[in-house]
N, C-alpha and C positions, 0 to 999 in steps of 0.2 A: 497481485498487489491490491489491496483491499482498503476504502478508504471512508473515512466518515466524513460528513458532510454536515456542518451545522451551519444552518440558514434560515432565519425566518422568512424572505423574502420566496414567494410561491415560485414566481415568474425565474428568477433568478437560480432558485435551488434547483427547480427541475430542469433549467439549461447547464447545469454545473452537474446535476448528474446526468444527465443525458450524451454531455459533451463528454464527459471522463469518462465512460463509458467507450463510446468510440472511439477513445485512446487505449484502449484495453485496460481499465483497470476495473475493479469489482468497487461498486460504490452501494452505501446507505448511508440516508437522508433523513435527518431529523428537522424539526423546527423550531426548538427552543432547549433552553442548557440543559435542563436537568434529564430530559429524553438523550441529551449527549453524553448528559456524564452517567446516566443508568447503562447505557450502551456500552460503555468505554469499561464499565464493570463487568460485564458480562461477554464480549466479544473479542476475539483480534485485530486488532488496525494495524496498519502500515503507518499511515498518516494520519492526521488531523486536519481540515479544514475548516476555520473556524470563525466566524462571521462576531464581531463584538458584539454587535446591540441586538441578541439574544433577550426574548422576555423569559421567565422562570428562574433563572440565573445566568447577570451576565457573562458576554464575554471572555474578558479577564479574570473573573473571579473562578469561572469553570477551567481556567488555564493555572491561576495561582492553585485552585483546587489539586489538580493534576501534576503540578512540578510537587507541589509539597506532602505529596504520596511517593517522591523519587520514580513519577512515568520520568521516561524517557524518550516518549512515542515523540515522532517530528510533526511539529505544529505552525501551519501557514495560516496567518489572520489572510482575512478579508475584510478590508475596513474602506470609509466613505471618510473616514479622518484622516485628512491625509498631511494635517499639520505634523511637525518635528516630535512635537511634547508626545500627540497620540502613537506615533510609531517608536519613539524611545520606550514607552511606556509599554508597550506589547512587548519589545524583545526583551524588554529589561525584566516582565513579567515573564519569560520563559519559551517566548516564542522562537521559533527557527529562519522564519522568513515570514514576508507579507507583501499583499498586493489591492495597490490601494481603486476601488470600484471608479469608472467601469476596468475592462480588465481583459485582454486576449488569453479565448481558453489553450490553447497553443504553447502561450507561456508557462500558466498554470500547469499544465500535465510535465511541463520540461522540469520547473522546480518541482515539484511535486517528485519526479523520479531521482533529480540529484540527492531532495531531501532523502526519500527512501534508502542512497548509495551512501550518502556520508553517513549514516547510522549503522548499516553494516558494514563501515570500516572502508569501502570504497570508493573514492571520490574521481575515479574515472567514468566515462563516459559508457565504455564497454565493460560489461563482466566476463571474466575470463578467468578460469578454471583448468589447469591443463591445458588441454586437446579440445576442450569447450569456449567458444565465444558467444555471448549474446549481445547483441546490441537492442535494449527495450525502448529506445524509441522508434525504431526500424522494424521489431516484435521478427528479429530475424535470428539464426542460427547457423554457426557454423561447426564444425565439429574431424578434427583435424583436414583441415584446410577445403571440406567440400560443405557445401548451403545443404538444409536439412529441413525440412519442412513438417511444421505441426499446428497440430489443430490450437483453438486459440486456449483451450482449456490446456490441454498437453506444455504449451508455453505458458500460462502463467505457473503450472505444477513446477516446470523447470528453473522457471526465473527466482521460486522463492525457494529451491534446494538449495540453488545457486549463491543467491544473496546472504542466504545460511551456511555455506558452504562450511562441514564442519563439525559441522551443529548437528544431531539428531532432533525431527522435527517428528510429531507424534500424526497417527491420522486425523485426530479431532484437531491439530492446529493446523496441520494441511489444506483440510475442509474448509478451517475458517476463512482462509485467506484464499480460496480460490473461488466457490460458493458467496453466492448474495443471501441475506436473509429470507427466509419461509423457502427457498427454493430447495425441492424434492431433492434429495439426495440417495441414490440405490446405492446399498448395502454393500456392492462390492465395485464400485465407480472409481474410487483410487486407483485398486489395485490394477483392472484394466488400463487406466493412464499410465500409471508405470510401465507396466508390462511394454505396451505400446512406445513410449520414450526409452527404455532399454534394448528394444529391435531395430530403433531407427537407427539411437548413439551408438552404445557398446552396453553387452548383455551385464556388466560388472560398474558399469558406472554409479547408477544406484545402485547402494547399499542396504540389506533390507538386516534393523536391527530387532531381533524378535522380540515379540512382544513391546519393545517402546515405538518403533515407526521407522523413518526412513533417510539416508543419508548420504550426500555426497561428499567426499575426502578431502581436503585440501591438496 
């Protein structure tokens, strides 16, 4: 689950990525709007995290930006405004949720993952697919009825088949979302994770669709 992170605040952003991070998600960190919304052109997110008082463009105007292209990407403000008007004004500008500073990062990774479930259509707690359960706040697996244990890369490969479930997902969008930015990536790295989450589950779980990428069924 891959998340962006807009924060001017040094102190702050690098504890918000540092902390999502050790919640297992894949985070990049910008420090002002237009580095987010250059990002948000060019990359995969899950989420948004998105801090209003942005210098380069703010805030809101980088979220109005973003609704009125029809993103649909889930968008949590972080704001210091914690009057009525300033949080009317975020949801009603397009945001999904918010948390007003300071802020338990505990919280943050919990909405953070429901935003990510209600997007893909599921607003339970656990993803379950079949003979497949995950629970991502627990980063656990179970897989007709025995715990199944994987690496942390192998689980987040699983959890966005999962969340897609469905879907054919290509390897360049796999990559995006499991990979941080500039970080090396060997040429044949997916297909090893697969391989590897097909010997633990079941050899038919993934689905491999040639030439477009890879897929788990409903």
């Amino acid at each position: 689950m891959r998340i962006l992170i807009a924060e001017d605040d040094r102190l702050l952003g690098e504890a918000i990525h540092a902390g999502l991070k050790q919640n297992g998600f894949k985070t990049e960190w910008v420090q002002d709007g237009l580095a987010a919304w250059n990002a948000l052109q060019s990359e995969g997110f899950s989420a948004l995290v998105l801090d209003l008082g942005l210098p380069k463009l703010a805030g809101l105007d980088l979220l109005r930006r973003l609704r009125a292209g029809k993103s649909a990407l889930p968008v949590l403000i972080l704001t210091a405004r914690d009057t009525a008007k300033d949080i009317v004004s975020g949801l009603d500008s397009g945001a999904d949720d918010y948390l007003v500073k300071p802020f338990d990062l505990g919280e943050l990774s919990a909405r953070l993952r429901a935003l990510v479930r209600r997007a893909a259509g599921n607003s339970a707690p656990l993803l379950e697919c079949g003979s497949l359960r995950i629970d991502p706040a627990g980063r656990s697996v179970d897989y007709e009825g025995r715990s199944v244990e994987l690496s942390a890369r192998e689980f987040s490969l699983l959890h966005e088949l999962v969340l897609n479930a469905g879907k054919v997902l290509s390897r360049a969008q796999l990559e995006s979302r499991i990979y941080a930015w500039g970080e090396e990536v060997e040429s044949n790295a997916l297909e090893v994770h697969i391989h590897h989450l097909r010997r633990k589950l079941a050899p038919n779980l993934i689905r491999t669709v040639r030439g477009v990428g890879y897929i788990i069924p409903k």
